[in-house]
C-alpha positions in Angstrom: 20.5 -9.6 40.0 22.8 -6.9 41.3 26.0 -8.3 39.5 23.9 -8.2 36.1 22.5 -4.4 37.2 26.2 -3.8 37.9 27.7 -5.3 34.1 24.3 -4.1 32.2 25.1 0.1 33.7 28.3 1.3 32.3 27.3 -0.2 28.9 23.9 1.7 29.4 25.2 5.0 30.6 26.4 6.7 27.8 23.5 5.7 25.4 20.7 7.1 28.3 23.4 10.9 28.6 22.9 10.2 24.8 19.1 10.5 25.2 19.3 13.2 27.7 21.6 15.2 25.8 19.4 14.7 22.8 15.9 16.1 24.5 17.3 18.9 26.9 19.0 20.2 23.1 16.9 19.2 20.4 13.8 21.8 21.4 16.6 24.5 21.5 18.2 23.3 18.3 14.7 22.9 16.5 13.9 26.7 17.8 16.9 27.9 16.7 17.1 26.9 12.6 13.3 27.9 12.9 13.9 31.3 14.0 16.5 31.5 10.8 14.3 30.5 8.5 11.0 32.4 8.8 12.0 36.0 8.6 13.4 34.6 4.8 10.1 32.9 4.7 8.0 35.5 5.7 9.8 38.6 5.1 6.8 41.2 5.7 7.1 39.4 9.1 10.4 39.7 9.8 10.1 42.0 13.5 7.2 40.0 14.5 9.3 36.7 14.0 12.3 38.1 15.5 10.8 39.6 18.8 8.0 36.6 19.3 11.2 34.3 19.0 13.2 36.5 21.8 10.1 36.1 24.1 10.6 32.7 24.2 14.1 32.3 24.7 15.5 31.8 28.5 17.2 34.7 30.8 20.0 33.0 32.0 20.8 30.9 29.2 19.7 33.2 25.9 20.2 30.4 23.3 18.1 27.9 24.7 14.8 27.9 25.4 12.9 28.9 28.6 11.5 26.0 30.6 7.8 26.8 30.3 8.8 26.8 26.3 10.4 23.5 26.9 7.4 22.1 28.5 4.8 23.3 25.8 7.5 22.0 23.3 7.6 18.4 25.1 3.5 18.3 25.4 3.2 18.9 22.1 6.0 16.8 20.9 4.4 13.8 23.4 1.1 14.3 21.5 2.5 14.4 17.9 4.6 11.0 18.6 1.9 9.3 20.0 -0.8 9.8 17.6 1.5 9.0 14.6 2.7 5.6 16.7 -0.8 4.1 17.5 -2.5 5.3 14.7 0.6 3.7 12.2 0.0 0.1 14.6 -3.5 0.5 14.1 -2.8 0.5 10.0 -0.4 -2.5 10.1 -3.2 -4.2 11.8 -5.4 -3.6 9.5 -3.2 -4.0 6.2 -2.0 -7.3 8.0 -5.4 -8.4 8.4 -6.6 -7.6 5.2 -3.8 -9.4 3.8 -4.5 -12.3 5.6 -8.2 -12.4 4.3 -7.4 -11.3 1.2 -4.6 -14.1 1.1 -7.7 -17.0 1.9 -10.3 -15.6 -0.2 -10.7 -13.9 -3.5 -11.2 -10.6 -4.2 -14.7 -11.4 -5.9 -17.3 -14.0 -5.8 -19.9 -14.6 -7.5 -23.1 -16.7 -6.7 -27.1 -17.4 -7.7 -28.6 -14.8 -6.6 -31.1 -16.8 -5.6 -29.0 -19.4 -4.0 -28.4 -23.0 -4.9 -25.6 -24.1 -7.5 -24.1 -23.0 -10.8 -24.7 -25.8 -13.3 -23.0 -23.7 -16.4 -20.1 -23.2 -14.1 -17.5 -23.6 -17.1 -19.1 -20.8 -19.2 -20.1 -18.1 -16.3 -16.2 -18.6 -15.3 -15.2 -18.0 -19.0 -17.4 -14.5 -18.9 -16.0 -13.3 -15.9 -13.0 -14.0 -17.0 -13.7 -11.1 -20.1 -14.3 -8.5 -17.8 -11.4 -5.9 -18.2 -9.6 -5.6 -14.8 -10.2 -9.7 -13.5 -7.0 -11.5 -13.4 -8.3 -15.1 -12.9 -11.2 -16.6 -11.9 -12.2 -20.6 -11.0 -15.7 -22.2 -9.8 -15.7 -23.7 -5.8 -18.1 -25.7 -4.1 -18.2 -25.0 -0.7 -20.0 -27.2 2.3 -19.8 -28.2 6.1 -18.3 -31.2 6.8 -17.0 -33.8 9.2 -13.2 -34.6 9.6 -12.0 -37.8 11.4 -9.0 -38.9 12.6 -8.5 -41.9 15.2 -9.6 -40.4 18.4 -10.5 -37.0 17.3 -13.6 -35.6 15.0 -13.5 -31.8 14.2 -16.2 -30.0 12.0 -14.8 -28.2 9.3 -16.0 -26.4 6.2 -15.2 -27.9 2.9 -13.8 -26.3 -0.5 -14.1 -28.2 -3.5 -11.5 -26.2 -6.0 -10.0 -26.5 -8.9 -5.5 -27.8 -7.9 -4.7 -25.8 -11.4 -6.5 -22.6 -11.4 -7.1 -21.9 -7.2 -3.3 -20.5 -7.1 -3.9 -17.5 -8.8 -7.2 -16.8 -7.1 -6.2 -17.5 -3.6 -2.1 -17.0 -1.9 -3.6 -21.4 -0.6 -0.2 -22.3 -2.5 2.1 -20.3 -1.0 0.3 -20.6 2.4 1.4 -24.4 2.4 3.9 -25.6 4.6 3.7 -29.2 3.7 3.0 -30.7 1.0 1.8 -29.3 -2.1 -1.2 -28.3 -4.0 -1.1 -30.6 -6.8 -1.4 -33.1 -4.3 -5.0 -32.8 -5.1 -4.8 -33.9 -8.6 -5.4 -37.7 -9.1 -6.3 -39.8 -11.7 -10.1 -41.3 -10.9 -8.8 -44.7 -12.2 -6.5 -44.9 -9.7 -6.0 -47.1 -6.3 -4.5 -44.1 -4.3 -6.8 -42.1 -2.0 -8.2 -38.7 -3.2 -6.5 -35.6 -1.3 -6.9 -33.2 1.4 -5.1 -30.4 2.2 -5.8 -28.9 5.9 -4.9 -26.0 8.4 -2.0 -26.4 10.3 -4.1 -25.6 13.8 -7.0 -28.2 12.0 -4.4 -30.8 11.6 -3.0 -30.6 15.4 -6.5 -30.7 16.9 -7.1 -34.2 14.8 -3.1 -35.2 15.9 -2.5 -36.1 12.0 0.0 -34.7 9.6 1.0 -35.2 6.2 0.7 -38.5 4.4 -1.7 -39.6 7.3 -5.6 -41.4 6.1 -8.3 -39.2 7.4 -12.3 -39.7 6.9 -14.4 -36.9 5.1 -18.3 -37.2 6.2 -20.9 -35.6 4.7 -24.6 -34.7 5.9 -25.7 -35.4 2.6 -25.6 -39.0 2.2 -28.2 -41.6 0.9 -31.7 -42.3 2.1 -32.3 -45.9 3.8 -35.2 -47.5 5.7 -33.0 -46.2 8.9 -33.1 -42.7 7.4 -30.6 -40.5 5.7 -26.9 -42.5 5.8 -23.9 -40.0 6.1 -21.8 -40.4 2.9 -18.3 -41.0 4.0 -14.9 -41.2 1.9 -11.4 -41.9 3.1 -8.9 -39.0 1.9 -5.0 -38.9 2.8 -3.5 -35.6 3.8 -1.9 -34.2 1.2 -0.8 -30.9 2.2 -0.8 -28.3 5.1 -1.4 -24.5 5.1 -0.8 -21.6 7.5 -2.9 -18.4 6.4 -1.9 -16.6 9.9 -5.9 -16.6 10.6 -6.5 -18.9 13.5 -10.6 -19.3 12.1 -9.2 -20.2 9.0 -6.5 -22.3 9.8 -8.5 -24.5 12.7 -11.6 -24.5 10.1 -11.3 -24.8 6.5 -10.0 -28.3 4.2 -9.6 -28.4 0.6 -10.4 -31.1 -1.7 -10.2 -30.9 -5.8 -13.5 -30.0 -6.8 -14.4 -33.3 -9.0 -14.3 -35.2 -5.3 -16.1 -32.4 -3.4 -18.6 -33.4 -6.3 -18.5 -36.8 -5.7 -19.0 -36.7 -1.6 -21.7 -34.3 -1.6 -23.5 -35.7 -4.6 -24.7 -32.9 -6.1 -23.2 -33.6 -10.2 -21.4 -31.5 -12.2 -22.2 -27.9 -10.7 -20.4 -25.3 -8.5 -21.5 -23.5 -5.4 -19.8 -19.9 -7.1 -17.1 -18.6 -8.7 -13.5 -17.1 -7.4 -12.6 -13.7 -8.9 -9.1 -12.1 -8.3 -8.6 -8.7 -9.9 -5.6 -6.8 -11.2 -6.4 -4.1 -8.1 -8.6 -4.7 -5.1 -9.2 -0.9 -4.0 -11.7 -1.3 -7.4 -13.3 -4.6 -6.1 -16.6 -3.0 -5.8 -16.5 -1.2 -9.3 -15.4 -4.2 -11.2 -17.9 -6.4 -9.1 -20.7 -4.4 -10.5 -19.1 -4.5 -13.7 -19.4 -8.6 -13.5 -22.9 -8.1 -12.0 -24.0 -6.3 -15.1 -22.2 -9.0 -17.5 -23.6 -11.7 -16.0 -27.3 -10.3 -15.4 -29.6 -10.6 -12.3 -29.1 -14.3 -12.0 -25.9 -13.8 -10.4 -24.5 -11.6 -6.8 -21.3 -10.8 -7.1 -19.4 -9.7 -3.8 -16.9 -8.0 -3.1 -13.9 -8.6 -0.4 -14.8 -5.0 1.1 -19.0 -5.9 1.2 -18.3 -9.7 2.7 -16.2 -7.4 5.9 -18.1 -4.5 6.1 -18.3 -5.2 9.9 -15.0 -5.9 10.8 -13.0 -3.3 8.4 -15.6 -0.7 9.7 -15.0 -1.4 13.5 -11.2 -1.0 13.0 -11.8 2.0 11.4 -14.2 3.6 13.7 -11.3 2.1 16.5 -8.4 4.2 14.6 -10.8 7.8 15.1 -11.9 6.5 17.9 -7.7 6.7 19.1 -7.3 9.5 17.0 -9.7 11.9 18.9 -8.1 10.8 22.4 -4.7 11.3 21.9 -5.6 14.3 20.4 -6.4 15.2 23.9 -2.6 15.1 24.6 -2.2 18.3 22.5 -5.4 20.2 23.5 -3.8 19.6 26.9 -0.3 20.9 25.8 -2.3 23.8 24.0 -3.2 25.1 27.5 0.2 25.0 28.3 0.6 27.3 25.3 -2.1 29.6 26.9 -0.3 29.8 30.1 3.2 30.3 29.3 1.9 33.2 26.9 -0.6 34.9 29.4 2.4 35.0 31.7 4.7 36.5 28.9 2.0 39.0 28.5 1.5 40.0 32.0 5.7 39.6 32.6 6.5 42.1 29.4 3.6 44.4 29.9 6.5 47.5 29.6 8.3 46.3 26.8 4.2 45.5 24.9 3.9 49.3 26.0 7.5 50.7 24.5 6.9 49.0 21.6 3.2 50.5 21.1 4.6 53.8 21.6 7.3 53.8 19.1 4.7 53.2 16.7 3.5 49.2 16.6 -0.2 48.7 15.9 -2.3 46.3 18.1 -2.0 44.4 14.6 2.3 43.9 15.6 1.4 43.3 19.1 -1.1 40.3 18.2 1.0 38.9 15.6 4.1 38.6 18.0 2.6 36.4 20.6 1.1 34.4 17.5 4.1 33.7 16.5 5.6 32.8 19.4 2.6 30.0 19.5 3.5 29.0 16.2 7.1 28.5 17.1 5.8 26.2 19.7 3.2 24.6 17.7 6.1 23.9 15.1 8.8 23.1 16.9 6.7 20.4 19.0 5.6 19.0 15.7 8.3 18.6 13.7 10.1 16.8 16.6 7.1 14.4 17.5 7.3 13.6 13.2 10.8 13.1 13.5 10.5 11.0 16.8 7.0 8.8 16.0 8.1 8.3 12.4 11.3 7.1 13.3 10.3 4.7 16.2 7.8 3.4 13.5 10.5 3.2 11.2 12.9 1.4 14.1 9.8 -0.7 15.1 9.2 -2.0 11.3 13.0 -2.8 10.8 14.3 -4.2 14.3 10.8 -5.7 15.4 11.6 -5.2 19.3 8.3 -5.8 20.7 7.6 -9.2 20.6 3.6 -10.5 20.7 3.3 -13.9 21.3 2.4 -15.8 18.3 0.0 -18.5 19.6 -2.4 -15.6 20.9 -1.7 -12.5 17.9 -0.6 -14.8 15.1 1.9 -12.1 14.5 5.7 -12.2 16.2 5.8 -8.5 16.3 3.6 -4.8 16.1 2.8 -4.8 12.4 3.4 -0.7 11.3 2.2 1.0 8.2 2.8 4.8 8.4 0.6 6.9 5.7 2.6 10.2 4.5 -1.5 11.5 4.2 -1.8 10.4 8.0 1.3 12.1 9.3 0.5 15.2 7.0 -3.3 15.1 8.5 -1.6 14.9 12.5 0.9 17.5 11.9 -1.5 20.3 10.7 -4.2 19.3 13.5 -1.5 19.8 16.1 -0.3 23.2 14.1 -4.3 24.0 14.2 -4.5 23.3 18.0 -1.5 25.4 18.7 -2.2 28.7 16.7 -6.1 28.8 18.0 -4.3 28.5 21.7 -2.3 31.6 20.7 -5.3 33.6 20.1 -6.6 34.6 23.4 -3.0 35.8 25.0 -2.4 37.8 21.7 -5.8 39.5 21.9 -4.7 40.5 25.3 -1.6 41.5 24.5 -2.9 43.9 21.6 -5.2 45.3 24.5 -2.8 46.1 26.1 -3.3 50.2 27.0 0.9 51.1 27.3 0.2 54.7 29.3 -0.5 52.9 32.7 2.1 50.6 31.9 4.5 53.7 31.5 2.9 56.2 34.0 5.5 55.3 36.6 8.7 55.0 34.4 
């Protein structure tokens, strides 16, 4: 262990001075192009700028900042990064999730409102496909099963779907790992056994794989003396998918829809209909547009209505994260108030000297804002720069490995909205001007002739 401590260092060493160098500098640096550009931003403000700027600059060392500066700088800085980190892993977790759902099921579907089957399933998938917006559409039937294998049986749910027309509903095609979908398609007259395509986690539970003989049993079988009589039909495993979803993947099997037909007995009919449109954000729009086409006979769903639950817990979990980091800043925003009160209390004489040459409580209170502001913006521009990048660094380089068997994901998805950072960096701005407000007020107060009485 010590020899590898020992080889690891030296390469390590200049890369953590790198670092060092980097956040003892960086505050200063920020500080320093800020105070150059806001007198040509705000050039009404100029004296303001320039002596709520000097105020926060350090004695000993005039072009860097003083360390109470530093430390507001770094809480707000802390705050900023971490908000725009968590809340961009909280996105790729949801984008990655929807994709994943999105990727097994349609965008729309459409059922008897009543329930039962859709026995014009040929025509109501011809209408929907009319509706301006819907890219494809194709009928399902869709039951619970049986699955067995020799030493294993697994329950599953069943899809009866069409091998031509589910690919451009559903991503099943290029989900599959083994195999293929038009494995499904068969010719009735012939010897071979009808297909089945399973999860990959459905398959390892039954210890069969592709080309192996598998037995599909259904509930709904024929009535005997003995009672009802499971119907059961022999299928070989045709194919194997991997949506990323664990329920789906140990779960759902896919036959073509004439043999779903045939094993459940129920004729020529369809449970509902598959929808994909050209853009899912309008899923609910173009579901009630299909709703109205195809009258009160029919529910169409959308993708966003069928997950209300979960899609709405991960949101309430994002403000839920949003409002406790956030409690990083308010906690660096007292910082603020401190550093300032003590500039106030520390440059009483120079608050007086400048009130007696002729600056208005108005100046007074407008320096010490500023100074806040210099904080505020400094501390924010450097946790966008630092969160966005390690986003950025985490998306490309992937250097936090999840394992996969638990997460389903190698790595911490990350989606960063530009709306999102915008949102963080003006709530942090927000936080640290009302911080400022107090000290300035006291500042503007501030009666200069006891301050000069003795000078």
């Amino acid at each position: 262990m010590t020899e590898s401590i020992r080889e690891v260092l030296p390469l390590l060493l200049p890369w953590l001075a790198a670092a060092l160098l980097l956040v003892l500098v960086l505050p200063s640096l920020t500080y320093a192009l800020l105070l150059r550009l806001l007198p040509a931003l705000v050039p009404g403000r100029a004296f303001e700028v320039l002596v709520g700027g000097r105020y926060l600059r350090s004695r000993r060392f005039p072009r860097l900042i003083s360390t109470v500066t530093y430390i507001s700088v770094s809480g707000v800085t802390l705050g900023v990064m971490a908000l725009i980190i968590v809340i961009g892993v909280m996105t790729g977790f949801e984008s990655d999730l929807k994709r994943k759902i999105l990727g097994t099921n349609s965008h729309i579907i459409v059922v008897p409102q009543l329930g039962g089957s859709i026995e014009d399933y040929r025509g109501v998938t011809a209408r929907v496909r009319g509706v301006p917006g819907v890219a494809a559409a194709a009928p399902f039937i869709l039951s619970q099963a049986m699955l067995g294998a020799p030493g294993a049986v697994q329950g599953v749910v069943l899809r009866g779907i069409d091998p031509r027309g589910e690919g451009s509903v559903t991503d099943l095609a290029r989900n599959i790992v083994a195999g293929s979908l038009a494995g499904l398609e068969r010719d009735p007259a012939a010897a071979a056994l009808p297909g089945v395509i399973l999860g990959a986690e459905l398959a390892r539970h039954l210890g069969v794989g592709l080309g192996s003989e598998v037995r599909v049993i259904s509930p709904f079988g024929s009535t005997t003396p003995a009672g009802v009589a499971p119907a059961m039909r022999r299928c070989a495993v045709v194919g194997l998918f991997k949506s990323g979803m664990y329920e789906y993947d140990s779960s759902l099997a896919y036959v073509a829809l004439e043999e779903a037909q045939r094993l459940f007995d129920t004729g020529d009919v369809a449970t509902g209909i598959e929808v994909r449109i050209d853009d899912f954000d309008r899923s609910r729009e173009l579901a009630a547009l299909i709703q109205e086409r195809l009258g009160a006979a029919f529910w169409a769903r959308d993708w966003s209505e069928m997950n209300q639950a979960l899609f709405g817990a991960i949101r309430l979990e994002k403000i839920a994260m949003f409002v406790i980091l956030t409690l990083i800043v308010l906690v660096a925003s007292f910082s603020i108030v401190g550093s300032l009160i003590m500039k106030v209390i520390e440059k009483g004489k120079d608050i007086a000297i400048l009130k007696s040459m002729g600056a208005t409580p108005g100046h007074v209170m407008r320096v010490f804002v500023f100074g806040g502001f210099l904080i505020g913006s400094v501390g924010t521009l450097l946790g966008v720069v630092l969160g966005w990048g390690a986003c950025l660094a985490l998306e490309r380089y992937k250097f936090v490995p999840l394992p996969s068997s638990v997460y389903y994901i190698d790595t911490l998805p990350v989606e960063v909205e530009p709306a999102m950072v915008g949102g963080i960096a003006v709530a942090a701005m927000a936080i640290s001007v009302l911080a400022t407000l107090y000290p300035a007020w006291k500042a503007a107060r501030l009666d200069p002739i006891p301050a000069l009485r003795y000078e």
